[in-house]
mmCIF file of the N, C-alpha and C atoms, coordinates in Angstrom:
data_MODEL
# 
_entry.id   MODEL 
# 
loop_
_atom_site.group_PDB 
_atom_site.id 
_atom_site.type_symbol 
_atom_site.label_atom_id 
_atom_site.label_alt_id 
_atom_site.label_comp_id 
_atom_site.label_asym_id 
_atom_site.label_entity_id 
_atom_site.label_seq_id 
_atom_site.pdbx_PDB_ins_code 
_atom_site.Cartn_x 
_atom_site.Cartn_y 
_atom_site.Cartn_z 
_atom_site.occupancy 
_atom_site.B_iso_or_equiv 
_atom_site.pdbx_formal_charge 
_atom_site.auth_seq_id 
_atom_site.auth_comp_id 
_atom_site.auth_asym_id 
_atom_site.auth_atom_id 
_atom_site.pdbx_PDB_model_num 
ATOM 1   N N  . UNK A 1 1  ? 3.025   9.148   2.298   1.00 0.00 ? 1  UNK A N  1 
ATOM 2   C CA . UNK A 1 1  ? 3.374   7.752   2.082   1.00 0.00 ? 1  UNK A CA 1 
ATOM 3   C C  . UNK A 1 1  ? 4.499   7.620   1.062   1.00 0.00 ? 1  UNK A C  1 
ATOM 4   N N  . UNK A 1 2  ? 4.284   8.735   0.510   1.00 0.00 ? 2  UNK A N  1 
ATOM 5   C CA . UNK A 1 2  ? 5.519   8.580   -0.559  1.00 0.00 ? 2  UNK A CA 1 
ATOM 6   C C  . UNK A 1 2  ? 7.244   8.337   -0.111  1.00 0.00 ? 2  UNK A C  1 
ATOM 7   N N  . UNK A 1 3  ? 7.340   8.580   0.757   1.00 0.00 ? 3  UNK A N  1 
ATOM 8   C CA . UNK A 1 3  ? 8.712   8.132   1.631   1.00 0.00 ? 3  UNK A CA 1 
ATOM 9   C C  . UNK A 1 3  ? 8.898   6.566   2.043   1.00 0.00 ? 3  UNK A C  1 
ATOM 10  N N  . UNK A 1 4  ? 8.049   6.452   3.036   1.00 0.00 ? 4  UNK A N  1 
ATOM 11  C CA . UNK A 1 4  ? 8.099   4.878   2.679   1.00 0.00 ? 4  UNK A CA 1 
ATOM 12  C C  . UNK A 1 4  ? 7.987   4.089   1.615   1.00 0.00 ? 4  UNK A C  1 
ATOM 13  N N  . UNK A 1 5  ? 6.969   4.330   0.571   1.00 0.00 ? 5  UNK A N  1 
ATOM 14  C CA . UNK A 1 5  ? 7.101   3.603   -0.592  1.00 0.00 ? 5  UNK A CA 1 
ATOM 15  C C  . UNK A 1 5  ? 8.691   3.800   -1.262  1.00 0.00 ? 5  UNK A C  1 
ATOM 16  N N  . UNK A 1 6  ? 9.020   4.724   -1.635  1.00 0.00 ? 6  UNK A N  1 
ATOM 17  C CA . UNK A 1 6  ? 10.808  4.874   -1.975  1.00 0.00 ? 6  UNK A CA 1 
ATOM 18  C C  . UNK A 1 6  ? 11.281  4.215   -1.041  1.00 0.00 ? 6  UNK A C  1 
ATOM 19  N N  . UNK A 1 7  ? 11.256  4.141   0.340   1.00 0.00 ? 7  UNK A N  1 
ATOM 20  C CA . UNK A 1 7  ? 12.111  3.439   1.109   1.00 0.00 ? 7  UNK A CA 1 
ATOM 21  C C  . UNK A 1 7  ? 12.503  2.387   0.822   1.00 0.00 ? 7  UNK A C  1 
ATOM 22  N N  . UNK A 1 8  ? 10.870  1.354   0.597   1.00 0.00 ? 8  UNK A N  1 
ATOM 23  C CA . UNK A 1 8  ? 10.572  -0.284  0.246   1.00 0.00 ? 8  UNK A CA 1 
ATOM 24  C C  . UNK A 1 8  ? 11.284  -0.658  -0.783  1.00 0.00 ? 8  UNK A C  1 
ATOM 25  N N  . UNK A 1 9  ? 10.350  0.450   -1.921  1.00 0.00 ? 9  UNK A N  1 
ATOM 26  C CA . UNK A 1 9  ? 11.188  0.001   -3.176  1.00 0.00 ? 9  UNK A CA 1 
ATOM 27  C C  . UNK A 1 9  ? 12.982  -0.160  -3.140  1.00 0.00 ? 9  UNK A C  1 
ATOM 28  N N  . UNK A 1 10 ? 13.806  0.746   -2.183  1.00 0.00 ? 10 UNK A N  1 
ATOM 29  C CA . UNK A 1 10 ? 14.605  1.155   -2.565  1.00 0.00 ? 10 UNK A CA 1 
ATOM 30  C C  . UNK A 1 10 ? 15.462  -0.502  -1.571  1.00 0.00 ? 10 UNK A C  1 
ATOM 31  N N  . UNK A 1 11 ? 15.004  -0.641  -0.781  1.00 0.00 ? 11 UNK A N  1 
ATOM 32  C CA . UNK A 1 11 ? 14.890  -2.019  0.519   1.00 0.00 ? 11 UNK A CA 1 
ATOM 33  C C  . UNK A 1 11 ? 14.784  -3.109  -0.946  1.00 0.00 ? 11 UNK A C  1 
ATOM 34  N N  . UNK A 1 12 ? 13.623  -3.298  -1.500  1.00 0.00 ? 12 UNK A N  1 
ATOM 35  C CA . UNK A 1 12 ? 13.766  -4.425  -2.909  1.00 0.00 ? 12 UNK A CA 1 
ATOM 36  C C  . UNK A 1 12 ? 14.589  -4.503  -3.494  1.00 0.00 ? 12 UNK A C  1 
ATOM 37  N N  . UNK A 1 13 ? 15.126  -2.961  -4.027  1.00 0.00 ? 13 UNK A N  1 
ATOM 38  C CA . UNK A 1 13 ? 15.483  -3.362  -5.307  1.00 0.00 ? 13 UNK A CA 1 
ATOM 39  C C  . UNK A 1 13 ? 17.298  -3.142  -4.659  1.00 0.00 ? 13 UNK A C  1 
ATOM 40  N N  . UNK A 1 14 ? 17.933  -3.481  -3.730  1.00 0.00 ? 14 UNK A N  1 
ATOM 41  C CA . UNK A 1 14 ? 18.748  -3.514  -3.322  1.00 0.00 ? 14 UNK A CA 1 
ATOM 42  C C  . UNK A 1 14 ? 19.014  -5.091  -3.425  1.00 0.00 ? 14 UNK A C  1 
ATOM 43  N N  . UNK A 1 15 ? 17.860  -5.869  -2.580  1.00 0.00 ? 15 UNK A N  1 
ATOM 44  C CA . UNK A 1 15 ? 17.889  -7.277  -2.386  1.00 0.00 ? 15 UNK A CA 1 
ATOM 45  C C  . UNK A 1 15 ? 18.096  -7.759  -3.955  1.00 0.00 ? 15 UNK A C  1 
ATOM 46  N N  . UNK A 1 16 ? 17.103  -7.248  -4.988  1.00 0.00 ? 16 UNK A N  1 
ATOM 47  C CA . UNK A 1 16 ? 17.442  -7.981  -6.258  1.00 0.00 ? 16 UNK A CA 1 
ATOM 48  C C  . UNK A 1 16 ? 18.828  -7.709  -7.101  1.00 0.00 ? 16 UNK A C  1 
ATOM 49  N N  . UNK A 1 17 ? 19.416  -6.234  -6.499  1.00 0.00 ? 17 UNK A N  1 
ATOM 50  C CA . UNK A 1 17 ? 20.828  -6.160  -7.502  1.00 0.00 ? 17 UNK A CA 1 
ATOM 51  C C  . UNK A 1 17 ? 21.655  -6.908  -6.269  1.00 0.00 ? 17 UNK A C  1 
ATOM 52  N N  . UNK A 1 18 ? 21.634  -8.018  -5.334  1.00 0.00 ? 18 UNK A N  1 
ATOM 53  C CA . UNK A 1 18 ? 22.678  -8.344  -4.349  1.00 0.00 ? 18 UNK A CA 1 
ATOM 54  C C  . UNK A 1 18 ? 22.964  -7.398  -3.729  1.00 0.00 ? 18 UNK A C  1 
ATOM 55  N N  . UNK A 1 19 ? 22.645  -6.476  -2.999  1.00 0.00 ? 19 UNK A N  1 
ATOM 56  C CA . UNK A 1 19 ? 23.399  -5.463  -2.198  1.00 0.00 ? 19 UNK A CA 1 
ATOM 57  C C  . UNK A 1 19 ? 22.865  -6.164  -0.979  1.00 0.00 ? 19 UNK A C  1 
ATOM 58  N N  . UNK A 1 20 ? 24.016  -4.977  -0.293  1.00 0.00 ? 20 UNK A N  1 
ATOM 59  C CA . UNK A 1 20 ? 23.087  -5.140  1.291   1.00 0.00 ? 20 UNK A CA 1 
ATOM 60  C C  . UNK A 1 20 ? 21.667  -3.875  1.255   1.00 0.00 ? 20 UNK A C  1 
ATOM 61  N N  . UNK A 1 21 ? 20.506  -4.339  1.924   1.00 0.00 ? 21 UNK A N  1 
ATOM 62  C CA . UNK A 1 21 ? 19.406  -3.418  1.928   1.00 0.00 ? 21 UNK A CA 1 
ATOM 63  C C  . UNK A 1 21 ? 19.548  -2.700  3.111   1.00 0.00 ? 21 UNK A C  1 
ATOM 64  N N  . UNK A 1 22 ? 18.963  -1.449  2.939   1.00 0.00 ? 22 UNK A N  1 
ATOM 65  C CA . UNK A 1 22 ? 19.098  -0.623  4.184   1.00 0.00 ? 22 UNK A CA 1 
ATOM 66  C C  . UNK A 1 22 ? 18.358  -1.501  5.519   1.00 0.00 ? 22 UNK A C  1 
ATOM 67  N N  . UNK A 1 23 ? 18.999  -0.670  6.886   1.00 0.00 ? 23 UNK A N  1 
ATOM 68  C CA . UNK A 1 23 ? 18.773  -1.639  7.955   1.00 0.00 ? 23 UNK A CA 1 
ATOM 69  C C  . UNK A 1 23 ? 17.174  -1.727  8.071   1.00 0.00 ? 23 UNK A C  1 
ATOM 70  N N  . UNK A 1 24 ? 16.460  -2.873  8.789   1.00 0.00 ? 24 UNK A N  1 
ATOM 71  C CA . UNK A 1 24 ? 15.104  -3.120  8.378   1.00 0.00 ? 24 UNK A CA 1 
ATOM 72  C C  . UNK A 1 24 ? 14.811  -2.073  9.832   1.00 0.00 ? 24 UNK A C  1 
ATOM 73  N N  . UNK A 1 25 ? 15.487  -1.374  10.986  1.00 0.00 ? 25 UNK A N  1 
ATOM 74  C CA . UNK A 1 25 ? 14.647  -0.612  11.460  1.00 0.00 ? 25 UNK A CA 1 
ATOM 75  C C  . UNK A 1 25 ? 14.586  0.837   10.928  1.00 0.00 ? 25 UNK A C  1 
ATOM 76  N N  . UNK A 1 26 ? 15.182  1.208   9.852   1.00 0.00 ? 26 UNK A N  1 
ATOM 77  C CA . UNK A 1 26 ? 15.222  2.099   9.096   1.00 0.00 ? 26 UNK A CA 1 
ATOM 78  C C  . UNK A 1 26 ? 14.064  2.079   7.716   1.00 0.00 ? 26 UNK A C  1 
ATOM 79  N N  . UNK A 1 27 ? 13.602  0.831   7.815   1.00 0.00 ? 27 UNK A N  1 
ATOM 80  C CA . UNK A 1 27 ? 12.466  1.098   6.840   1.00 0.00 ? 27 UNK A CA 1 
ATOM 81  C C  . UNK A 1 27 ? 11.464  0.415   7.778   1.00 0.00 ? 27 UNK A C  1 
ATOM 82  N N  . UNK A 1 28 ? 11.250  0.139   8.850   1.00 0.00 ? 28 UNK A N  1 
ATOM 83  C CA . UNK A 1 28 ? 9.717   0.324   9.538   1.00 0.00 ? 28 UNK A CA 1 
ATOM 84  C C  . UNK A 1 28 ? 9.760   1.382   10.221  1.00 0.00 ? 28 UNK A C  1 
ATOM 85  N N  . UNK A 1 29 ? 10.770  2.245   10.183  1.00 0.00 ? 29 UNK A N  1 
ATOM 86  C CA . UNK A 1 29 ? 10.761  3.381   11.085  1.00 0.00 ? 29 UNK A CA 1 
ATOM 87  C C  . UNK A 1 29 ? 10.252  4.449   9.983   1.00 0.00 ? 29 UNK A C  1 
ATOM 88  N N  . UNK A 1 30 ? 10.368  4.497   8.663   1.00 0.00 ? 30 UNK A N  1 
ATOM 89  C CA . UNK A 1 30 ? 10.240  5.319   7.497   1.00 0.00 ? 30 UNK A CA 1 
ATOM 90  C C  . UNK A 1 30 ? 8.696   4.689   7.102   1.00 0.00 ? 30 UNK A C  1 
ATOM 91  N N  . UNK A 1 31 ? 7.922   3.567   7.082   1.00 0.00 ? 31 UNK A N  1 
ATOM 92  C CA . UNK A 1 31 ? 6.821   3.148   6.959   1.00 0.00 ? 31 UNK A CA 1 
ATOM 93  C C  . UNK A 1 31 ? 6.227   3.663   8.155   1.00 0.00 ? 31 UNK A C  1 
ATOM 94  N N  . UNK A 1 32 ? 6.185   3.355   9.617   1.00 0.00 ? 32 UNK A N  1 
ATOM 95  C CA . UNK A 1 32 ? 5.972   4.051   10.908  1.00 0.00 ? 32 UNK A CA 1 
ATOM 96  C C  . UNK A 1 32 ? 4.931   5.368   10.385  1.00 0.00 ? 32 UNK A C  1 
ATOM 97  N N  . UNK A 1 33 ? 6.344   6.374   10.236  1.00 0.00 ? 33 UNK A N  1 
ATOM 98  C CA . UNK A 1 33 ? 6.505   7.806   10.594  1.00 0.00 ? 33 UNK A CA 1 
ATOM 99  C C  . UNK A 1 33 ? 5.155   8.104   9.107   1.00 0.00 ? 33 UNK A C  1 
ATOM 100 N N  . UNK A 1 34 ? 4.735   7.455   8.063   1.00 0.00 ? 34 UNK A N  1 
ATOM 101 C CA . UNK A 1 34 ? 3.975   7.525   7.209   1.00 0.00 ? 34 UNK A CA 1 
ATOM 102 C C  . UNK A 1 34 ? 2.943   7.367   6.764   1.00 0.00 ? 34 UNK A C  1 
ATOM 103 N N  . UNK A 1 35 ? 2.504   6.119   8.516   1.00 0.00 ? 35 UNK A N  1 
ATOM 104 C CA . UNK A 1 35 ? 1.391   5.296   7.736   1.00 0.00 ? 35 UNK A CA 1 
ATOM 105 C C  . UNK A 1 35 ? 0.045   6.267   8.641   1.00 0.00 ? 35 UNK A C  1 
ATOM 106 N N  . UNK A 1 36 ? -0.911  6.076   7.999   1.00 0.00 ? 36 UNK A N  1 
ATOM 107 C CA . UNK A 1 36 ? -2.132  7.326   8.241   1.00 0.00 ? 36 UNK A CA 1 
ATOM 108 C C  . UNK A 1 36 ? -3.288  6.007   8.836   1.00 0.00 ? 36 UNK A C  1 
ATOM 109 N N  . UNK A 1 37 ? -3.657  5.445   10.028  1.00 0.00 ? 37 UNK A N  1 
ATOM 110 C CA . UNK A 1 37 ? -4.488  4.492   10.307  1.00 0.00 ? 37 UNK A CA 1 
ATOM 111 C C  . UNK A 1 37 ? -6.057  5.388   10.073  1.00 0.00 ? 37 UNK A C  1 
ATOM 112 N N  . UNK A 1 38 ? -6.263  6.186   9.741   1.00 0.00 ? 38 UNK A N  1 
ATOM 113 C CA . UNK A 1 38 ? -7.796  6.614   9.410   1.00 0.00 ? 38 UNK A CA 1 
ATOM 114 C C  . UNK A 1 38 ? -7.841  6.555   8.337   1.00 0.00 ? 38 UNK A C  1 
ATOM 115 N N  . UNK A 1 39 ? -7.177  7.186   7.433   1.00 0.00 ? 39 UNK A N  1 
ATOM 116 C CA . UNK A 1 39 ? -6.794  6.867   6.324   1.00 0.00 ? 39 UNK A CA 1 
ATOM 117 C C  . UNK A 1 39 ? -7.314  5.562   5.310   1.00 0.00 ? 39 UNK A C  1 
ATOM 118 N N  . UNK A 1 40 ? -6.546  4.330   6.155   1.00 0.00 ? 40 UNK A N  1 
ATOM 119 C CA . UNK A 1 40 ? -6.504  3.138   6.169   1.00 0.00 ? 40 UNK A CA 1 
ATOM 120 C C  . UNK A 1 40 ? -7.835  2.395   6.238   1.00 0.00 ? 40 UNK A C  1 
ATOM 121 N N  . UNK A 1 41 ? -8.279  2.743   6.861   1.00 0.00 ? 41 UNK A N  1 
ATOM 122 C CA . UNK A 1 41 ? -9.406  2.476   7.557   1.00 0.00 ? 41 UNK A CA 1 
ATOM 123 C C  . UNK A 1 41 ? -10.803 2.897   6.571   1.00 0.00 ? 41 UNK A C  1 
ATOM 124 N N  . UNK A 1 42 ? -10.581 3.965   6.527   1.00 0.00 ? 42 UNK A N  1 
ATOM 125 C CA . UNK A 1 42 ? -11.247 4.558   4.710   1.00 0.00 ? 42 UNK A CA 1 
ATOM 126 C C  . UNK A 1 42 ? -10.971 3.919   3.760   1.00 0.00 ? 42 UNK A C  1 
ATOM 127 N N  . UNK A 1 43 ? -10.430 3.914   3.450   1.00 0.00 ? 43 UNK A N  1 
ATOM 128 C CA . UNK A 1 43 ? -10.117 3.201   2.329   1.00 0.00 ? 43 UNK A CA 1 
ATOM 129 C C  . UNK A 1 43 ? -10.330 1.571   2.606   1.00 0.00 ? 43 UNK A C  1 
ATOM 130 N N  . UNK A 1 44 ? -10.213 0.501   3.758   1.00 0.00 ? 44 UNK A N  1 
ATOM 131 C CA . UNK A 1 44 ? -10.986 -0.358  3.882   1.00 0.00 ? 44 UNK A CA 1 
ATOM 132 C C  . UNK A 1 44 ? -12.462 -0.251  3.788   1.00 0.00 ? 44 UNK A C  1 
ATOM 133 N N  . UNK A 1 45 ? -12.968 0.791   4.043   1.00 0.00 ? 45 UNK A N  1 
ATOM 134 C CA . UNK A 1 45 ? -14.386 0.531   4.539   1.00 0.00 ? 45 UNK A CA 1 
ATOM 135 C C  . UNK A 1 45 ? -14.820 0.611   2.892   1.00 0.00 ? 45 UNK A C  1 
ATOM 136 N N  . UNK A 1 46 ? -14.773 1.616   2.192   1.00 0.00 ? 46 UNK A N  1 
ATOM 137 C CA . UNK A 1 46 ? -14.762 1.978   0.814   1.00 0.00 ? 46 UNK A CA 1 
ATOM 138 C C  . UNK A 1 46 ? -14.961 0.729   -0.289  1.00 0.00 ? 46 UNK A C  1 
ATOM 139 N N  . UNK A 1 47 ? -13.830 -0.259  0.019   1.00 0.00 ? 47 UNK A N  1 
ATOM 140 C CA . UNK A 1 47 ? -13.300 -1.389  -0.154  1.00 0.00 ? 47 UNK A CA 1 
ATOM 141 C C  . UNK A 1 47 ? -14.585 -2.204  0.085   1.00 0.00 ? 47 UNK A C  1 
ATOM 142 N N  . UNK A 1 48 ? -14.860 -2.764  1.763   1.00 0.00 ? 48 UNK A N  1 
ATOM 143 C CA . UNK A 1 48 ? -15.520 -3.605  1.717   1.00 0.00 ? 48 UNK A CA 1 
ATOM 144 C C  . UNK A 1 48 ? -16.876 -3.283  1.239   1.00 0.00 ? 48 UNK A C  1 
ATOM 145 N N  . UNK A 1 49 ? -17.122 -2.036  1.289   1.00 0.00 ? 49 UNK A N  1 
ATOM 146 C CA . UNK A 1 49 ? -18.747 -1.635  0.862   1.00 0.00 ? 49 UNK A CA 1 
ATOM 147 C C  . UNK A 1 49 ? -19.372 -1.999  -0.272  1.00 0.00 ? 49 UNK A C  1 
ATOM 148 N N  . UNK A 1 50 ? -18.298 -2.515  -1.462  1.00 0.00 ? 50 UNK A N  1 
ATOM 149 C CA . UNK A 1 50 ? -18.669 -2.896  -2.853  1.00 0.00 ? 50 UNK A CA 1 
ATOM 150 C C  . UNK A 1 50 ? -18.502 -4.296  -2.551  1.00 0.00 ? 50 UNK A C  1 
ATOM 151 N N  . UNK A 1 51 ? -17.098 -4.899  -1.855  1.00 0.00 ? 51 UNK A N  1 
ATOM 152 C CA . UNK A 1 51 ? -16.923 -6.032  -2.123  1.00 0.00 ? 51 UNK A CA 1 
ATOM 153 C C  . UNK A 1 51 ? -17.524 -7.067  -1.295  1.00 0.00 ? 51 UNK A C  1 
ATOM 154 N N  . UNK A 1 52 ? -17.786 -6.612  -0.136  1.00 0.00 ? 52 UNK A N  1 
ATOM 155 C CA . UNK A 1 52 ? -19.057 -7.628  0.189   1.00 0.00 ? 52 UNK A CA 1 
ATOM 156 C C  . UNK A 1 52 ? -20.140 -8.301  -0.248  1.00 0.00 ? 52 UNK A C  1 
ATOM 157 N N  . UNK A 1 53 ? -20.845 -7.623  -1.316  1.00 0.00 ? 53 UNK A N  1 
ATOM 158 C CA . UNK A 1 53 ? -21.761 -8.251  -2.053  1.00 0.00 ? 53 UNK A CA 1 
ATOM 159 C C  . UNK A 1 53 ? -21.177 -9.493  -3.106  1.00 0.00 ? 53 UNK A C  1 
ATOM 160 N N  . UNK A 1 54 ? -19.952 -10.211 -3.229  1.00 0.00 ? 54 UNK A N  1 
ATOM 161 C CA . UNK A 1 54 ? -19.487 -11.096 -3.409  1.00 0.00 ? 54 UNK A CA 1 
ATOM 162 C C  . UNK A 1 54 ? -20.178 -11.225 -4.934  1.00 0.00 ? 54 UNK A C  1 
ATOM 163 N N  . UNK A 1 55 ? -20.125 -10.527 -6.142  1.00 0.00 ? 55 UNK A N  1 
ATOM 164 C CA . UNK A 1 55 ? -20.351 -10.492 -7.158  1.00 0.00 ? 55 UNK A CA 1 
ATOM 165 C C  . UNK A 1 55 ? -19.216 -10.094 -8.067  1.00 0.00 ? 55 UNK A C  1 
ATOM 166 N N  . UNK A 1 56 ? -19.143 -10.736 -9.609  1.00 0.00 ? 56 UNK A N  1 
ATOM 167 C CA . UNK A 1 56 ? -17.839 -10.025 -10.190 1.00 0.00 ? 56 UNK A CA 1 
ATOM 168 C C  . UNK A 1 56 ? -18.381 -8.589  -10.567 1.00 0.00 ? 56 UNK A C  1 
ATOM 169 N N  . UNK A 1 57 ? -19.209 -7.773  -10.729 1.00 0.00 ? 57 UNK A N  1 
ATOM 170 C CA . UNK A 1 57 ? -19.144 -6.844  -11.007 1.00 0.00 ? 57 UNK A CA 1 
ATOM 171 C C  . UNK A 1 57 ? -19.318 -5.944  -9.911  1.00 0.00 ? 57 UNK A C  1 
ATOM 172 N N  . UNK A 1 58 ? -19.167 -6.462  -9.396  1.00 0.00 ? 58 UNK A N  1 
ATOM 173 C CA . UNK A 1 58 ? -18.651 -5.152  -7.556  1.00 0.00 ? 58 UNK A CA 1 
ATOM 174 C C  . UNK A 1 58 ? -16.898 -5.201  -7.137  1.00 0.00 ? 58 UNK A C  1 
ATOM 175 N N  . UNK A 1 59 ? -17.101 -6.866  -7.715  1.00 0.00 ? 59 UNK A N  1 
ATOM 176 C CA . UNK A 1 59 ? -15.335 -6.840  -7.621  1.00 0.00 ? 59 UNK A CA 1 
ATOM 177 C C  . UNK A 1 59 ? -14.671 -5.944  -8.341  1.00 0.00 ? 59 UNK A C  1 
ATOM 178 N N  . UNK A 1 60 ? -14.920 -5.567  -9.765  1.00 0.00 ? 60 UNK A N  1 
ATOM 179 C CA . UNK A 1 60 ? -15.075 -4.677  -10.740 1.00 0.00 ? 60 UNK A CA 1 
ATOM 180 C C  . UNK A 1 60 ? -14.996 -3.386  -10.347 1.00 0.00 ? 60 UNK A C  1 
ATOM 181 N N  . UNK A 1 61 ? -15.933 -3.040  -9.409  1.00 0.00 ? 61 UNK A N  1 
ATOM 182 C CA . UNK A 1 61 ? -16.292 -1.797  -8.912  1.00 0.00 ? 61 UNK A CA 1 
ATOM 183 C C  . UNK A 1 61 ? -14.796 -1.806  -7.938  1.00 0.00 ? 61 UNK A C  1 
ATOM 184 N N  . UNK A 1 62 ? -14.754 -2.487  -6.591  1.00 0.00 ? 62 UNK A N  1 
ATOM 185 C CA . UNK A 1 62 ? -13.956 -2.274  -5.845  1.00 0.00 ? 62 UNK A CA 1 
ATOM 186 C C  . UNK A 1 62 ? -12.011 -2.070  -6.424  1.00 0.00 ? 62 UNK A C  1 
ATOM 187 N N  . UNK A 1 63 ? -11.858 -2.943  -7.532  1.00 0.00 ? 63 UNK A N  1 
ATOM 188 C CA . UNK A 1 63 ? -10.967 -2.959  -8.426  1.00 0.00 ? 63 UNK A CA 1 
ATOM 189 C C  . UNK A 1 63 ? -10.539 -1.471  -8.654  1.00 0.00 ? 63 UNK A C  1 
ATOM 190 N N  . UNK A 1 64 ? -11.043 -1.272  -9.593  1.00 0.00 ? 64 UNK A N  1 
ATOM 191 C CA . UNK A 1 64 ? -11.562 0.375   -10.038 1.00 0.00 ? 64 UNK A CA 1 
ATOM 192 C C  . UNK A 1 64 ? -11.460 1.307   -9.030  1.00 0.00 ? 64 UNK A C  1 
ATOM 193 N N  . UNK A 1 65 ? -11.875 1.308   -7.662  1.00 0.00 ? 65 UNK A N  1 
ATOM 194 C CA . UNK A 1 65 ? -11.714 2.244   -6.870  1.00 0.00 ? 65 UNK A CA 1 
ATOM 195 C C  . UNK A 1 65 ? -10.487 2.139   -6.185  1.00 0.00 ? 65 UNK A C  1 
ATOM 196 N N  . UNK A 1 66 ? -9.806  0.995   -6.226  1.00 0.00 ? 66 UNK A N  1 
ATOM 197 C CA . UNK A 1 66 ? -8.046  0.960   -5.645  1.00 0.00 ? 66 UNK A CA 1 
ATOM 198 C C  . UNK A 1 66 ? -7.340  1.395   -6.578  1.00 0.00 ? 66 UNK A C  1 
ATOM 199 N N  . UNK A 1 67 ? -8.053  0.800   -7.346  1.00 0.00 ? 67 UNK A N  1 
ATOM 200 C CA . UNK A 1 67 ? -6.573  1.394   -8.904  1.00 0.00 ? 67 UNK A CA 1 
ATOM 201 C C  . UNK A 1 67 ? -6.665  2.821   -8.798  1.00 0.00 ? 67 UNK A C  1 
ATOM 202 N N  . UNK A 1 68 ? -7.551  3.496   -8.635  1.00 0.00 ? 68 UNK A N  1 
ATOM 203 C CA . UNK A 1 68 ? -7.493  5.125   -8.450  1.00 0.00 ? 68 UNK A CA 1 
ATOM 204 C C  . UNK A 1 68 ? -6.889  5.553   -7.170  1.00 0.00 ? 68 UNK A C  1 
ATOM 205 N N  . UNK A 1 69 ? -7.026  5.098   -6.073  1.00 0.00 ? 69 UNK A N  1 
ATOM 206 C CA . UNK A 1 69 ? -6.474  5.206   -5.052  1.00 0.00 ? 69 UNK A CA 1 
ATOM 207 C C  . UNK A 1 69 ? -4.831  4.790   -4.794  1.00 0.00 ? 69 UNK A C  1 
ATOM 208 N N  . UNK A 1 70 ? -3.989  3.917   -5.841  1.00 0.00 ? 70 UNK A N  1 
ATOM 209 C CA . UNK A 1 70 ? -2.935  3.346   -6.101  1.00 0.00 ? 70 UNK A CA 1 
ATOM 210 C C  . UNK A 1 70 ? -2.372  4.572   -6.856  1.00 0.00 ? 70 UNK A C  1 
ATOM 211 N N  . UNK A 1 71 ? -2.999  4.788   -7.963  1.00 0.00 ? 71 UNK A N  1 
ATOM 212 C CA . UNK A 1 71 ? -2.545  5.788   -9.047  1.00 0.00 ? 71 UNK A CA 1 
ATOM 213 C C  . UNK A 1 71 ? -1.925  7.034   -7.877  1.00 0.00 ? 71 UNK A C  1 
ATOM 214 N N  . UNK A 1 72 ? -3.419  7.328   -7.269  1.00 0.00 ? 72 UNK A N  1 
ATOM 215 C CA . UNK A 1 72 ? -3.362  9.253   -6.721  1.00 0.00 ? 72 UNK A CA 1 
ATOM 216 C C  . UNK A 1 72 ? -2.251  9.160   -5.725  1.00 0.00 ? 72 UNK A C  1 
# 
């Protein structure tokens, strides 16, 4: 994923210094070629398993387990 994320960022931070950003099928084609749908899917399920119980301290919990998953 690390390619697409540089891509995006690199797609943003073009738009904020005024440039032109690279072409947009060049960064869904670089998101595309990166994105892992099982993956995804894990990490939803993970997600909803705390946060379904609709409490702040599961929100807490689920919080906590993205921020580690964001970090890694």
């Amino acid at each position: 994923m690390r390619i697409a994320s540089q891509t995006l960022c690199l797609f943003y931070a073009t738009l904020l210094c005024g440039q032109s950003p690279p072409d947009l099928d060049t960064v869904i084609q670089a998101v595309r070629k990166e994105f892992q749908a099982e993956r995804s899917m894990e990490v939803m399920r993970n997600a909803y398993a705390t946060d379904r119980y609709f409490t702040f301290p599961r929100f807490q919990e689920t919080a906590k387990f993205l921020r580690k998953k964001l970090e890694a």
